[in-house]
C-alpha positions as CSV (number, residue, x, y, z in Angstrom):
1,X,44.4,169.1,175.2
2,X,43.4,170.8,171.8
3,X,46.8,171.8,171.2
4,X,47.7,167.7,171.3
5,X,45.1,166.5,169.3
6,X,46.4,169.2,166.5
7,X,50.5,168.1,166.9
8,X,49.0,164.2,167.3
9,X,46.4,164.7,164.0
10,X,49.6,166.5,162.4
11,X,52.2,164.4,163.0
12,X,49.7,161.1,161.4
13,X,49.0,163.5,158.8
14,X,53.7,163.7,158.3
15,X,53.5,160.0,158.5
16,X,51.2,159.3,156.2
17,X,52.8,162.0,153.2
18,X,55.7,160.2,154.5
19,X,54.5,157.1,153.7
20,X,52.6,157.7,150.7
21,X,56.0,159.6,149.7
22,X,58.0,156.1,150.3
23,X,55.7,154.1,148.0
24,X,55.8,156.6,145.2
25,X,59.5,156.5,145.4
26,X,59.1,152.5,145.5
27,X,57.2,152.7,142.3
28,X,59.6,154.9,140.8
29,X,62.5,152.8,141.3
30,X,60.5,149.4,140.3
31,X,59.2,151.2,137.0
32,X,63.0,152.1,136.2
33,X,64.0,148.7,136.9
34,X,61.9,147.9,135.0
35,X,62.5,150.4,132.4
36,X,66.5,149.4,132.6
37,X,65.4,145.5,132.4
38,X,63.7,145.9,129.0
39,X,66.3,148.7,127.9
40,X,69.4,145.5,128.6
41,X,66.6,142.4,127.2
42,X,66.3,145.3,123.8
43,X,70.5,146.0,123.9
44,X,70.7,142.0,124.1
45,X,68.3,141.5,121.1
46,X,69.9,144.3,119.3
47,X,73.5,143.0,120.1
48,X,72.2,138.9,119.1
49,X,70.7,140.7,115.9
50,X,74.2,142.4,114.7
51,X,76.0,139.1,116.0
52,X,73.7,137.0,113.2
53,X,74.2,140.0,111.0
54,X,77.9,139.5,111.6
55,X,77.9,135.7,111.0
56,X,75.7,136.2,108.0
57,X,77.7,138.7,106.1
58,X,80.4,136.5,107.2
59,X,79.0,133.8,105.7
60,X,77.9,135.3,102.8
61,X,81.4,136.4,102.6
62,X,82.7,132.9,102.5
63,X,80.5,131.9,100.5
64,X,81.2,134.3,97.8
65,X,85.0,133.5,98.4
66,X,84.5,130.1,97.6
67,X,82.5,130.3,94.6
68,X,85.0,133.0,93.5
69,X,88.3,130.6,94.1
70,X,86.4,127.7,92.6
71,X,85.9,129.8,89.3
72,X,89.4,130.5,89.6
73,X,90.8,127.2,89.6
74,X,88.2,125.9,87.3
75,X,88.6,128.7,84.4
76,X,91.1,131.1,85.6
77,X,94.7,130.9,84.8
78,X,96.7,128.3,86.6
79,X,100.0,130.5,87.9
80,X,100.0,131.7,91.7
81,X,99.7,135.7,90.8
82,X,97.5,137.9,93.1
83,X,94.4,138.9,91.8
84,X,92.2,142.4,91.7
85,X,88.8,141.3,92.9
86,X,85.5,142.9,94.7
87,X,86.1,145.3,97.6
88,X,86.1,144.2,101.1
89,X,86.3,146.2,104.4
90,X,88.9,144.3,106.1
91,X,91.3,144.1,103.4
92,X,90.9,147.7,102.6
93,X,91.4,149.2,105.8
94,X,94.5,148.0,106.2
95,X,97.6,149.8,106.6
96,X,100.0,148.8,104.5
97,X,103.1,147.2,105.4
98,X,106.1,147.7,104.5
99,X,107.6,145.0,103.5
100,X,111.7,145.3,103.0
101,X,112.9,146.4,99.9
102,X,115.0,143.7,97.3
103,X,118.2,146.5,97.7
104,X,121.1,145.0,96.0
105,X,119.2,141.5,94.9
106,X,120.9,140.5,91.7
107,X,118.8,139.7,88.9
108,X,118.2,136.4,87.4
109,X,119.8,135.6,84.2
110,X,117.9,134.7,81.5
111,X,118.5,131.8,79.9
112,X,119.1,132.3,76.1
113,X,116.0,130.7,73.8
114,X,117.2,127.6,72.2
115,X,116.7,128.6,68.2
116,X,115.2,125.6,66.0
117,X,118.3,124.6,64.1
118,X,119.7,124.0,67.8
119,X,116.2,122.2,69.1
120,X,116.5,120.0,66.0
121,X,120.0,119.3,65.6
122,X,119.6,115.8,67.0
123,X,117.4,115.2,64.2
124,X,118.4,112.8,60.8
125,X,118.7,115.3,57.5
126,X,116.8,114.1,54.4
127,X,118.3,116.3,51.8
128,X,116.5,116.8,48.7
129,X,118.3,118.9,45.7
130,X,116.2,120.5,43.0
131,X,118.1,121.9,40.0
132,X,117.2,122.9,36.4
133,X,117.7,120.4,33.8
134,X,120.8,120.9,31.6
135,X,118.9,121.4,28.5
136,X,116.5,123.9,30.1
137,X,119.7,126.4,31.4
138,X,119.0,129.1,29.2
139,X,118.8,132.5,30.1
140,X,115.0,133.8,29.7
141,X,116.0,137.6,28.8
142,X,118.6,136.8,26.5
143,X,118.5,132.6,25.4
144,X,122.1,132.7,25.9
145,X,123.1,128.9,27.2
146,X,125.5,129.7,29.6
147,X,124.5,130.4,32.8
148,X,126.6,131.0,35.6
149,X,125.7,129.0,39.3
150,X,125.4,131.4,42.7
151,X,125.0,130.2,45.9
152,X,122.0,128.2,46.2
153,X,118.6,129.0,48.3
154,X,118.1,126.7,51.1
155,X,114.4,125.9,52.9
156,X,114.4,123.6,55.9
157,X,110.7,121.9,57.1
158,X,109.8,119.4,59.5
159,X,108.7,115.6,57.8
160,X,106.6,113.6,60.4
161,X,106.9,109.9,59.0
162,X,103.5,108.1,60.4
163,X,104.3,105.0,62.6
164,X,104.8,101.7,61.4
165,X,103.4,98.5,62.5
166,X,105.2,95.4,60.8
167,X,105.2,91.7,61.2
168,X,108.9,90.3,62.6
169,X,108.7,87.1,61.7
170,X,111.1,84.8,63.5
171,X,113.1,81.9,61.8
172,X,115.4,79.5,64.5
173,X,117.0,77.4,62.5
174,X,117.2,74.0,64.3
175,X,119.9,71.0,62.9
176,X,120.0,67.7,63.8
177,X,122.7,64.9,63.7
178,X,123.0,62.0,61.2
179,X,125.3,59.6,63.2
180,X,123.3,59.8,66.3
181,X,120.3,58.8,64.1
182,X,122.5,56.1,62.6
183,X,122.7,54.8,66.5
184,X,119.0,55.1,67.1
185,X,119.3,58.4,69.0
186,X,118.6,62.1,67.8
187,X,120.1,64.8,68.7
188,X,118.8,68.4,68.0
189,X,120.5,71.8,68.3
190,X,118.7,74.9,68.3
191,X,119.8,78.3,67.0
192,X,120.5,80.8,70.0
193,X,117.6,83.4,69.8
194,X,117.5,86.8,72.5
195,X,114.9,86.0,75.3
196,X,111.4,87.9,75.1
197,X,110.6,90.7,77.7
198,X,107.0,88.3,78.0
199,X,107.9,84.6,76.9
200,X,105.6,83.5,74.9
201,X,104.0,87.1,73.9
202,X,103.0,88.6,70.8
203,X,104.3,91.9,71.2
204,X,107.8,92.9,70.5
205,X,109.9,95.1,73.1
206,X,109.4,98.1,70.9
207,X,105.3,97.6,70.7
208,X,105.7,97.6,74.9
209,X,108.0,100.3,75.0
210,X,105.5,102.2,72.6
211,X,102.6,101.4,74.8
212,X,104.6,102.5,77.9
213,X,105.6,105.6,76.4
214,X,102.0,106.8,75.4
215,X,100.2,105.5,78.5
216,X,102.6,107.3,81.0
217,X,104.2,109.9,79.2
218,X,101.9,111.4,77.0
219,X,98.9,110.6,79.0
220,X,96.8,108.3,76.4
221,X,94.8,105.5,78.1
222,X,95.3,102.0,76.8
223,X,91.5,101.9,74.8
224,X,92.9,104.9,72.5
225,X,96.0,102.9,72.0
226,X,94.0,100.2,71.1
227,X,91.7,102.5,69.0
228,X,94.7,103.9,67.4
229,X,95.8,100.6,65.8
230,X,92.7,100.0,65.2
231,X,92.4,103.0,62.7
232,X,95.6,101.2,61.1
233,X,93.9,98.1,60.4
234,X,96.2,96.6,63.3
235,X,94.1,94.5,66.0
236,X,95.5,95.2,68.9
237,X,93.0,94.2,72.6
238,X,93.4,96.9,75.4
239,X,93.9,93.9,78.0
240,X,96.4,92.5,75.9
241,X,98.1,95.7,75.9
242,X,97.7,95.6,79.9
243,X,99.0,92.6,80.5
244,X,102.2,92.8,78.9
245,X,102.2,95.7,80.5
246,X,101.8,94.2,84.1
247,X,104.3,91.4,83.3
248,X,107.6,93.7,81.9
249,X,106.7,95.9,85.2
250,X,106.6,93.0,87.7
251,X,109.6,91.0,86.5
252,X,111.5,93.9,84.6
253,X,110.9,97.2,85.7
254,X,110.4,96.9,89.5
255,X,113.9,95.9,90.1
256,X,114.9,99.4,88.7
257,X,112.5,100.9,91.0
258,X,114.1,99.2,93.7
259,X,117.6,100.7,93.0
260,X,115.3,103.9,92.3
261,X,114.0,104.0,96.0
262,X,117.3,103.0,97.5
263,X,118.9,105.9,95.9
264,X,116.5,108.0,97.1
265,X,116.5,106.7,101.3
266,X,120.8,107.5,100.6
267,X,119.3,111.6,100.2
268,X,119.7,114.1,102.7
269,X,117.0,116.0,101.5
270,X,113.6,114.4,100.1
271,X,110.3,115.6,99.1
272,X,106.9,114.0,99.5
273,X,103.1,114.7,98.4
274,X,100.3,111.9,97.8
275,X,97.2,112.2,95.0
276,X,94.3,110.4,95.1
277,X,93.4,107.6,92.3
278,X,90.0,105.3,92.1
279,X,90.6,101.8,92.1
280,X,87.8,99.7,91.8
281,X,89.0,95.8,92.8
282,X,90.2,97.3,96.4
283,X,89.8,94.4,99.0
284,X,86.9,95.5,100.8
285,X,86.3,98.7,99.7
286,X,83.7,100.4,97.7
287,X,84.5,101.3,94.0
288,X,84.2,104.7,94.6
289,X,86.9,104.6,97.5
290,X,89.8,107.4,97.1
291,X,93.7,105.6,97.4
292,X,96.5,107.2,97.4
293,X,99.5,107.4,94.6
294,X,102.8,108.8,97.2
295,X,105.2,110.2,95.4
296,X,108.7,111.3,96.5
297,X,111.6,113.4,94.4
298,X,114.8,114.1,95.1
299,X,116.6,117.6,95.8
300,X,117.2,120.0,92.9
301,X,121.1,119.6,93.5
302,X,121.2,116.0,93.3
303,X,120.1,113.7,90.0
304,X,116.7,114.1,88.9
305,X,114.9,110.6,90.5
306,X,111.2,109.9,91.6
307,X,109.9,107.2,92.7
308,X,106.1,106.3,93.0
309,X,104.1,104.2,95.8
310,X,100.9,103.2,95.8
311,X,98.7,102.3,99.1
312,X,95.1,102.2,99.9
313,X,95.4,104.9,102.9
314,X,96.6,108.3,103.1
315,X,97.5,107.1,106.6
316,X,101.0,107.6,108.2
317,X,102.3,104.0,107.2
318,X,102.7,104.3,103.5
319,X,105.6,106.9,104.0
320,X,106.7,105.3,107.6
321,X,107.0,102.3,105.4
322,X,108.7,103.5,102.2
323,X,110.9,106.0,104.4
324,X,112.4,103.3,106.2
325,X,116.2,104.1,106.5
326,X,116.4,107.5,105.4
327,X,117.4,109.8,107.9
328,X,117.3,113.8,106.6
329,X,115.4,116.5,105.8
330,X,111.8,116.0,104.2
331,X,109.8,118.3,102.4
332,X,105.7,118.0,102.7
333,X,102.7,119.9,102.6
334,X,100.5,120.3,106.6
335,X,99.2,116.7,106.2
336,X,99.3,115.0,109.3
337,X,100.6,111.9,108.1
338,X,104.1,113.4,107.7
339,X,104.0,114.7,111.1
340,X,103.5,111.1,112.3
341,X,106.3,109.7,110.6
342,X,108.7,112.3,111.8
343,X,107.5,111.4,115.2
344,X,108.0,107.8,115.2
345,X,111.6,108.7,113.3
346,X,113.3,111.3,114.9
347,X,115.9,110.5,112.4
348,X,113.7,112.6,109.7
349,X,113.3,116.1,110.4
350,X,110.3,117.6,108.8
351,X,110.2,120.9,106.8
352,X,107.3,123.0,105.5
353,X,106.4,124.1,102.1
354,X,106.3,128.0,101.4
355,X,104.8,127.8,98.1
356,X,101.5,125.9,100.2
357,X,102.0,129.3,102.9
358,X,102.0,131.5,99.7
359,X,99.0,130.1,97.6
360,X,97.5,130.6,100.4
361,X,97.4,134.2,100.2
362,X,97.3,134.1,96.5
363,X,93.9,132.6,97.0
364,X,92.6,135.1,99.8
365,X,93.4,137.7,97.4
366,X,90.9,136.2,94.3
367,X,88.2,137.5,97.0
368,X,89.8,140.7,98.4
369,X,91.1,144.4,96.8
370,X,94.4,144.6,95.7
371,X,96.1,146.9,98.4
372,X,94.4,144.3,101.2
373,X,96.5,142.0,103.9
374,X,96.6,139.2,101.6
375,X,98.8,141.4,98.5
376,X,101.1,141.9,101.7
377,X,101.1,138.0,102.6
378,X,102.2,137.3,99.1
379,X,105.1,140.3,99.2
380,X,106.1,139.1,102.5
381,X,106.9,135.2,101.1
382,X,108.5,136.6,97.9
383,X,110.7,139.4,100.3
384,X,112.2,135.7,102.1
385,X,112.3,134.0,98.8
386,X,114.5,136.8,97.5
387,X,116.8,137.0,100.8
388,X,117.0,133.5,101.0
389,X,118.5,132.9,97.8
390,X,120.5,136.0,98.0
391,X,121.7,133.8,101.6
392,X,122.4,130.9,99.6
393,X,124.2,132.6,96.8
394,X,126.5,135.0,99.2
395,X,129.9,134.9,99.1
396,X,131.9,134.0,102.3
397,X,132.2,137.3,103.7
398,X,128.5,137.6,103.0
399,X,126.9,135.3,104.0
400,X,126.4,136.5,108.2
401,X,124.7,139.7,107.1
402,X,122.4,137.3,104.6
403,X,121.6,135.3,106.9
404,X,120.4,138.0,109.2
405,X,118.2,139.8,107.2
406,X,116.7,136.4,106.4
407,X,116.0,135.8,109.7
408,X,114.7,139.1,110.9
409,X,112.6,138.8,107.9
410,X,110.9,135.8,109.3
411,X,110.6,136.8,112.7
412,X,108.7,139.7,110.8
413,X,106.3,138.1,108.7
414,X,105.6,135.7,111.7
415,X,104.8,138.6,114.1
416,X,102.7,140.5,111.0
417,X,100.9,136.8,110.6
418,X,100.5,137.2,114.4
419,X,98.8,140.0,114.8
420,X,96.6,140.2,111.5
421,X,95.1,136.9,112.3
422,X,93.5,138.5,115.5
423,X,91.6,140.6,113.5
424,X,90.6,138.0,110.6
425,X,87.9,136.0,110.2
426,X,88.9,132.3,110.2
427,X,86.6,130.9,107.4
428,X,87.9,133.4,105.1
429,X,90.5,133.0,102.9
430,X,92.6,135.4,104.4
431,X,91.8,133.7,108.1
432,X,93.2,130.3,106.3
433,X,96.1,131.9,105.1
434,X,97.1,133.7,108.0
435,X,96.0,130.1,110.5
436,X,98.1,127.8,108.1
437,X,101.2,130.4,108.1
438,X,101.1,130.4,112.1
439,X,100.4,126.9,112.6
440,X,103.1,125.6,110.2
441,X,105.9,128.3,111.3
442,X,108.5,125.6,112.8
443,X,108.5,123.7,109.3
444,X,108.7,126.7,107.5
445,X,111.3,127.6,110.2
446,X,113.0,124.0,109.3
447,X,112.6,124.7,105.5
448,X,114.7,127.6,105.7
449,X,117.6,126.1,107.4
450,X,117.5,123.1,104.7
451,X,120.3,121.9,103.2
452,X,119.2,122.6,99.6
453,X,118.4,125.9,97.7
454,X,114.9,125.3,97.6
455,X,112.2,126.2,100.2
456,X,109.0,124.4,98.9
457,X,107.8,121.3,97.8
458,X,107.9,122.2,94.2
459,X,110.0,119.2,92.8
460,X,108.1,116.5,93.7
461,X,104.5,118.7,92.5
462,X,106.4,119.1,88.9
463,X,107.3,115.2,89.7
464,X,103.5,114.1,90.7
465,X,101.7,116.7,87.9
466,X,101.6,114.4,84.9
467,X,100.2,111.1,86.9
468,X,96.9,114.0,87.7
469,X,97.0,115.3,83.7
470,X,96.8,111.0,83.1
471,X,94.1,110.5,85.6
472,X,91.9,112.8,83.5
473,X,92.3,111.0,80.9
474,X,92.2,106.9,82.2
475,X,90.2,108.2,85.6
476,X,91.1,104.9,87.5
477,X,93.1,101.8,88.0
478,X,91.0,98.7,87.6
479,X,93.0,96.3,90.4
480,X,95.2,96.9,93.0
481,X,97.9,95.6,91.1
482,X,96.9,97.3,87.8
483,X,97.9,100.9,90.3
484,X,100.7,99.0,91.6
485,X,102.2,99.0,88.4
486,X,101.1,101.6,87.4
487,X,103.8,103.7,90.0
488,X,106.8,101.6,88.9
489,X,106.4,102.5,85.1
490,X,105.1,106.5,86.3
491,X,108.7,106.4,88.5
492,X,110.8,104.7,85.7
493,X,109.2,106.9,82.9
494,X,109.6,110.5,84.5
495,X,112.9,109.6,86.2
496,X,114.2,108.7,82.7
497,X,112.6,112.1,81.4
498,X,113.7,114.2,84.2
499,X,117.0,112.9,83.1
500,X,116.4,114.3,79.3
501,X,116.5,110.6,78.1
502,X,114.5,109.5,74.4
503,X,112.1,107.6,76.8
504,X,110.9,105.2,74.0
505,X,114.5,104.7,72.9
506,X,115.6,104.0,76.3
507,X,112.5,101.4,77.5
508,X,113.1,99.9,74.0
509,X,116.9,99.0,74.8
510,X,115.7,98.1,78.9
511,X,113.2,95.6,77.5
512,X,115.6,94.2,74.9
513,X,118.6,94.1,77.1
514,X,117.6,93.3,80.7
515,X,115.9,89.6,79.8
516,X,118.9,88.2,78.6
517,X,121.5,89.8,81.5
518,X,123.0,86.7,83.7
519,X,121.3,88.4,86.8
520,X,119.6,91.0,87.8
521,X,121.6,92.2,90.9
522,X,121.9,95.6,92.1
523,X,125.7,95.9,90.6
524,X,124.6,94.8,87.2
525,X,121.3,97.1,87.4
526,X,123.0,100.3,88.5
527,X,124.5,100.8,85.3
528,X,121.0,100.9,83.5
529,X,119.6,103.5,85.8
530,X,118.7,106.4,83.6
531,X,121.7,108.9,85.2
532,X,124.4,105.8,84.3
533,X,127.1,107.4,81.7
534,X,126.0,104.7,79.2
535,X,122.8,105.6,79.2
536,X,123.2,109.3,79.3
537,X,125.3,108.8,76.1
538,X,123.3,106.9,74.0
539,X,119.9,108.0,74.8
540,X,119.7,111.9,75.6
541,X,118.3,113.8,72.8
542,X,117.6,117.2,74.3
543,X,120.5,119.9,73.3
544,X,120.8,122.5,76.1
């Protein structure tokens, strides 16, 4: 009976360590779940701490990008060349890539400087002879009186003769007949006089052509013009200036235009960009409202021609509109308007811009070291500039090999774009380099397999530069029609210059000449066009 009590008292006494054993285990475990619960809540606040450090630095990083880029384009020189510039983790670590050698590419030739006596051989020679009197020929050693002529010194220097302003005053002799007087009627002829490029104007075809000239060639706003004469003691009103302006481009000039743009929709290869311009009498519209000047060149193996267009909206239907019967190959930047119109006309096929894909890098690297991803973006576009041309250029048994290095080259660079843009962030400027090379690969795809030697949009950019040098200096159009003009005298002007023509000279004879044609159809026009053999004869000035 003893002996049960004990086993009975022993085995509570085993149930209870037992169970006083089970709830110290239970407080274990609870205390390192709850030890692992604020160990994960501290990893989570540690990990959302480097995540804002992250997107901080990154920011910071931007930033600093930015403000470098903007210093850039605001101070720093204007070419696309890759810049050294603060250190940067990503751009450093890099490995370098090797990008395929230029092996066997040919070097440019350079063309030979034009000296002055051939820049200036177009010019008129005002020769002035300088001699010693005949009674002042004595020798100054000897007196002796007969001195013996040598082969005279000759000095050449450039006379600028100031403009002129003159009065043409115009005489038309008018007659009348004494025998139909004599019968009580009268009878009056006239003298035939050339017809005005404004009826009833003041200013002369020359003054307009003058005005023209300045405002859209040289960039000097009509207020200076008027300033200018001013200084002359010539009275000369800004809107006067304007509106002879507006008339000779409405009635004379956009006819031109027209054969200008026709020529243009016959192309098989065209290239587009857009610029913004103020004008302040939009049709409901604020004042400070952005439209757009379009602008659109033709290929570097055809005739020089562009043609300007302006339109309120950077919208698709400016170019759907002004495209309208071409069917080819277009060249434009990653607007999206572009892609629109080669959508609704599968006739165009649209091609990307490699200079855009390159100055993206060449901006990355204004922020980055110089041995970064970005220096190897740049080398990689220039690598399939250089095989490119060398595709173009090869002769018939070379051209297969060409064009496959050109293309392995590209499925290269795309893969490299690829894989780097993993690894970038997308704010930065390498991340916008490497997003806008992937997302525009078929159009630079298409560019490449153009018809024409280039690969960029580069001609209509030259084409569209002047009208922003202008815009510094007149900063807006006043009226809707005022911009409207405006692009037919920009697309005549720089047409005409593209073609090496004296553009006063040639605007001069337009303004004299077209007024007083029969018509002014299409046939008669062409052969005023600034590539027309006439033309090309008597107005370029430029030796080559």
């Amino acid at each position: 009976m003893i002996l049960s009590a004990f086993y009975l008292g022993l085995h509570g006494l085993h149930t209870l360590v037992e169970r006083r054993k089970q709830d110290l285990d239970r407080q274990k475990e609870q205390e390192e779940e709850a030890l692992r619960a604020s160990e994960a809540k501290l990893q989570d606040e540690i990990s959302d701490l480097r995540n804002q450090l992250s997107a901080f630095e990154q920011q910071q990083q931007h930033q600093q990008e930015k403000e470098t880029l903007a210093n850039h384009r605001q101070f720093g020189p204007s070419s696309d060349i890759p810049q050294e510039a603060p250190f940067n983790e990503l751009e450093s670590d890099a490995t370098p890539v090797d990008v395929p050698s230029s092996k066997g590419k040919k070097k440019k030739k350079r063309r030979k400087p034009v000296t002055k006596a051939e820049a200036h051989a177009h010019l008129p020679v005002e020769t002035l002879w300088y001699d010693i009197p005949e009674e002042e020929r004595r020798c100054t050693s000897c007196g002796s009186g007969s001195l013996k002529p040598l082969p005279h010194e000759t000095a050449e220097e450039l006379e600028v003769i100031p403009e002129q302003v003159v009065r043409q005053r115009r005489y038309r002799q008018v007659y009348t007949c004494p025998s139909c007087e004599r019968r009580g009627t009268s009878t009056m002829i006239r003298a035939a006089i050339p017809e005005r490029p404004v009826p009833k104007g003041n200013l002369s075809a020359s003054t307009i052509a003058w005005s023209i000239t300045q405002k859209f060639q040289m960039a000097i706003p009509l207020y200076r013009q008027a300033q200018s004469m001013s200084a002359r003691g010539v009275k000369l009103e800004r809107q006067t200036l304007a509106n002879n302006l507006a008339a000779v481009g409405d009635q004379w000039i956009r006819p031109m235009v027209d054969l200008l743009q026709a020529h243009l929709l016959e192309q098989d290869v065209l290239h587009a960009d857009e610029t913004r311009i103020q004008v302040l009498r939009e049709e409901d519209r604020k004042p400070t409202s952005h439209s757009y000047m379009w602008a659109y060149a033709s290929a570097v193996e055809e005739v020089p021609c562009v043609v300007f267009d302006y339109h309120a909206s950077r919208g698709h239907e400016a170019p759907l509109a002004f495209l309208e019967g071409f069917e080819g190959t277009l060249f434009a930047d990653a607007h999206g308007a572009y892609r629109k119109v080669a959508e609704k006309q599968p006739v165009i096929s649209l091609a990307g811009c490699w200079a855009h894909a390159r100055r993206k890098f060449v901006e990355a690297t204004h922020g980055h070291s110089g041995s970064g991803i970005s220096h190897d973006g740049v080398a990689w576009i220039g690598k399939i500039y250089d095989l490119h041309h060398a595709y173009r250029t090869a002769s018939e048994g070379e051209t297969a090999p060409a064009e496959e290095a050109l293309h392995q080259a590209l499925d290269d660079f795309f893969h490299w774009v690829e894989e780097h843009e993993r690894k970038a962030m997308k704010k930065s400027g390498l991340g916008r380099a490497l997003g806008y090379a992937r997302k525009q690969e078929p159009y630079l795809r298409a560019a490449i397999e153009a018809p024409t030697a280039v690969i960029d949009n580069n001609p209509v950019e030259r084409a569209i530069r002047p009208f922003a040098v202008g815009r510094k200096n007149w900063l807006f159009a006043n009226s809707p029609r005022g911009a409207d003009v405006s692009a037919l005298l920009y697309s005549l002007v720089h047409t005409a210059q593209a073609n090496r023509l004296n553009i006063h000279a040639y605007l001069r004879y337009l303004l004299e000449t077209l007024p007083n044609l029969p018509s002014l159809e299409p046939d008669v026009l062409k052969e005023y066009l600034p590539w027309a053999p006439a033309m090309q004869e008597a107005f370029v000035f430029k030796p080559e």
